[in-house]
Phi, psi and omega in degrees: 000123177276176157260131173219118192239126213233125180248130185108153182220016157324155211287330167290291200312321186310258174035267141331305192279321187293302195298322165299326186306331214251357174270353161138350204262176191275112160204152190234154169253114192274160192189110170281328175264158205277045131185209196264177174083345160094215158311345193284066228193145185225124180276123150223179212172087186110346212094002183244141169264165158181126173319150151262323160301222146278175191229338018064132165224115176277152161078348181336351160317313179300332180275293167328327225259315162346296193294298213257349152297344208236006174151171185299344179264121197285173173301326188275008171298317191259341180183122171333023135078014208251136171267100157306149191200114350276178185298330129200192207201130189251088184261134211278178152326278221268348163130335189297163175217138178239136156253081195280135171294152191264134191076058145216119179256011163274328193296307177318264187330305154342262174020275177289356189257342194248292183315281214255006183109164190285136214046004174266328153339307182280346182255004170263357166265318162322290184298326229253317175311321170256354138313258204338311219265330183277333184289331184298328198274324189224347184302317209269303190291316169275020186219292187249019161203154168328153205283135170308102208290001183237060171323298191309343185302319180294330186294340181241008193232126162293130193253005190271140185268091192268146169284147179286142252189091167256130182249065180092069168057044160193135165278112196252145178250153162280145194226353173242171161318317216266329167287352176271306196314309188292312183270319169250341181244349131071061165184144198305317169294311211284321156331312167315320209289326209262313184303346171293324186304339176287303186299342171291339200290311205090050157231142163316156164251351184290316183253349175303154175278174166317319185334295175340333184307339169288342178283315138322314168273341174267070143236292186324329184281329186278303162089148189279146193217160176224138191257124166304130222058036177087150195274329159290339125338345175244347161261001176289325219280322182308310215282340176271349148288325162306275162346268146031301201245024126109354155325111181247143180235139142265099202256149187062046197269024240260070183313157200217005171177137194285110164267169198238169162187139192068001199079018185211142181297131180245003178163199179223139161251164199232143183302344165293349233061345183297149181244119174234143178266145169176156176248031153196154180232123157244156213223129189224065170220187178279152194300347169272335173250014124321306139343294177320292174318318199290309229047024154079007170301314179317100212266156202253093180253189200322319191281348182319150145292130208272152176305153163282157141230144197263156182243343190248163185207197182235149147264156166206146164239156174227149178259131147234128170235155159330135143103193204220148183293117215297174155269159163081030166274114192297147154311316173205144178250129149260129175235129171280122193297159187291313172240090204323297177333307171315308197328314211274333176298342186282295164000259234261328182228219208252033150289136170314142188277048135267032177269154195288140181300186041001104199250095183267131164251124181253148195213068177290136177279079181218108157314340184290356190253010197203169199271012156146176206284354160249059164191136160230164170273092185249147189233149177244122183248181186213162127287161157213175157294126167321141177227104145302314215268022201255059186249338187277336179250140206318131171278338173295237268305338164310296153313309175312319222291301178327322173308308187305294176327302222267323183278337177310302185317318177317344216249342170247324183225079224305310187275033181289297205319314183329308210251036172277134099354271161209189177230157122232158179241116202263100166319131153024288194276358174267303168312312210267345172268340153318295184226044175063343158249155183327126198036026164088016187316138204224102178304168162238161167311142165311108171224149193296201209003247169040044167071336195108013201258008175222050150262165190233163168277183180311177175260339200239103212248164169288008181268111153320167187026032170251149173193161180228147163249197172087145165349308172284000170234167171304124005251040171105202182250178192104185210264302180305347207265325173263339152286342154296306178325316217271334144301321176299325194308298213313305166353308194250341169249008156301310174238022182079187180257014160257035129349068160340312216071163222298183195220000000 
């Protein structure tokens, strides 16, 4: 039986930990804020609930698989379970609305054929058809095994099968997102429809490779799930298995450094001073207080994947409003900025940030969110830029921005103001004291070519017995993505490093 110190209590390390537990070994969970889940944390106020994280869980297969490795009760045993439907609803620039249904790409196609006009169903089914052939292409090395000590193949070689696209006399492949949108799918909408995923990402699409192109199909191939009472329900539930299975947690625990001995990590000390021994440390934080943690020991060489660092972060406001939630209202809306372009130039480059946002309003059919059925909760998410600086900046531009959200939202719920109660608004600096990284920074998933520049590192550190989970580590951010880590760790320290991954 080993000692095992888990620093963090975010959705990998939980994960991670739960899965060492039941292999035999002793693990404590060190946790600086009083209580689990990482991003995953919930605001009430009035009687009304509301995620503060995500809201959504794709892929729940990752959870399941969790459950039934770690003991007899399956997930849904633990929590509730709802497939949305549909999966969301889209009101474009020019007004149209679409309702895409949810795992079904006949339906999608129907949809879009009825919604947005006749072929563009079949050419957003076309394109789902060559998604298909990059997630096949890339799911086991960028999902289920450890990161490749020979990366770069992923890194250069695009796995997405674009069509060729002639251009001034020349045959062109698409090699970004924003070039497929332009080129295969050859409408204003149905681009919006494929660049929100990137842009949900906190990515450009103007510069994402094609790769990407797997973030649209795996909502389409999987389908989209809501855990009842909130997505934090999935972290009572992780984090009470964990327990279970004999996990001790420390909360306002604030490791402040890994030691070493010997060249191999041997425990953590804590901002109290206390010193703890252990032989293997996992560590489920950002590559900058990793560094902190290290001192910056951790050696990096040339062939390595360099940490990402992310730029984009979340606004999020959540509403109570007066009256009960209409029927036949979708679970989530994206309403689409009027001018894509600005949005990203204010995103992304040196435009002033005042172009109207890309507004996802989420609206759950759940009495646990709300003070009884004549009222409901609804939350407005946004991207914005990550603020390392931002104890230095102004909080109205926050407010503005949240006015803005609320009026863009209008545009799915024409009387919000009418039935608003109050807003709040959760900020940047809110994401970054949840989960410790920088200016409130939001990791993305591990997607192939683009040089390497959207890989995450290894799991598996040059510190013998160090290792990282989590967002910020292979294979990236999301809910599934961090319960994948948290299956690699457990791997690799369980079977070494000749450690595969599942089969």
């Amino acid at each position: 039986m080993a000692r095992i110190a888990v620093i963090g209590a975010g959705m990998g390390a939980l994960t991670a930990a739960a899965r060492l537990a039941v292999a035999g070994h002793r693990v404590v969970v060190y946790e600086r804020t009083d209580t689990y889940g990482g991003a995953l944390r919930r605001f009430e106020r009035d009687g009304f609930s509301f995620d503060t994280g995500p809201g959504l869980l794709p892929l729940p297969a990752v959870y399941r698989d969790l459950f039934v490795k770690t003991g007899k009760e399956p997930l849904e045993a633990c929590v509730e379970l709802v497939q949305v439907d549909p999966s969301s609803r889209h009101v474009f620039a020019d007004g149209t609305r679409v309702s895409l249904p949810n795992a079904s790409r006949a339906g999608v196609v129907t949809a879009l054929d009825e919604g947005l006009g006749p072929g563009t169903g079949n050419r957003w089914g076309d394109f789902l058809v060559r998604a298909r052939e990059a997630w096949d292409r890339t799911r086991r090395p960028l999902l289920e095994e450890p990161l490749w000590p020979n990366w770069q193949v992923l890194a250069e070689r695009e796995p997405y099968p674009a069509v060729p696209h002639k251009r001034l006399l020349r045959t062109r492949r698409a090699g970004t997102l924003a070039e497929i949108g332009a080129w295969e799918l050859r409408d204003p909408r149905l681009a919006a429809l494929l660049e929100g995923h990137a842009l949900t990402q906190g990515l450009d699409p103007r510069v994402t490779p094609a790769s990407a192109a797997v973030l649209p199909y795996m909502e389409h191939a999987f389908g989209v799930w809501y855990v009842r009472g909130g997505l934090r329900e999935l972290a009572r539930a992780v984090y009470e298995r964990c327990v279970a299975r004999k996990v001790e947690f420390r909360f306002g625990a604030d490791v402040t450094g890994v030691l070493e001995k010997d060249g191999r990590a041997s425990g953590v000390e804590l901002a109290d001073g206390t010193v703890t021994e252990a032989d293997f440390v996992v560590a489920g934080v950002a590559p900058g207080t990793l560094d902190r943690l290290t001192a910056g020991t951790v050696p990096r060489g040339d062939g390595e994947v360099p940490p990402q660092p992310a730029s984009a972060s979340r606004l999020t406001v959540l509403l109570g409003l007066r009256g009960a939630r209409p029927e036949g209202t979708a679970h989530r809306t994206v309403v689409h900025a009027a001018d894509r372009e600005a949005e990203l130039d204010a995103l992304f480059g040196t435009a002033p940030a005042n172009a109207q946002p890309t507004v996802t309003v989420l609206r759950p059919d759940d009495p646990a969110l709300v003070p009884d059925r004549d009222h409901e909760a609804v939350t407005l998410t946004t991207v914005v830029p990550a603020r390392p600086d931002e104890a230095n900046e102004p909080h109205k531009s926050y407010d503005d921005l949240a006015d803005a959200m609320i009026s863009v939202a209008e545009r799915a719920l024409p009387d919000l103001r009418d039935r608003l109660l109050w807003h709040e608004v959760r900020t940047p600096a809110d994401i970054a004291e949840a989960t410790g990284a920088e200016g409130g920074a939001v990791p993305v998933q591990a997607l192939a070519a683009a040089d390497g520049r959207l890989l995450h590192p290894s799991n598996s550190t040059r510190v013998p017995g160090l290792f990282t989970v989590g967002g910020w580590a292979h294979p990236g951010g999301g809910l599934p993505h961090a319960g994948m880590s948290g299956a690699l760790v457990a791997g690799l320290v369980v079977e070494g490093p000749g450690f595969r991954g599942s089969q």
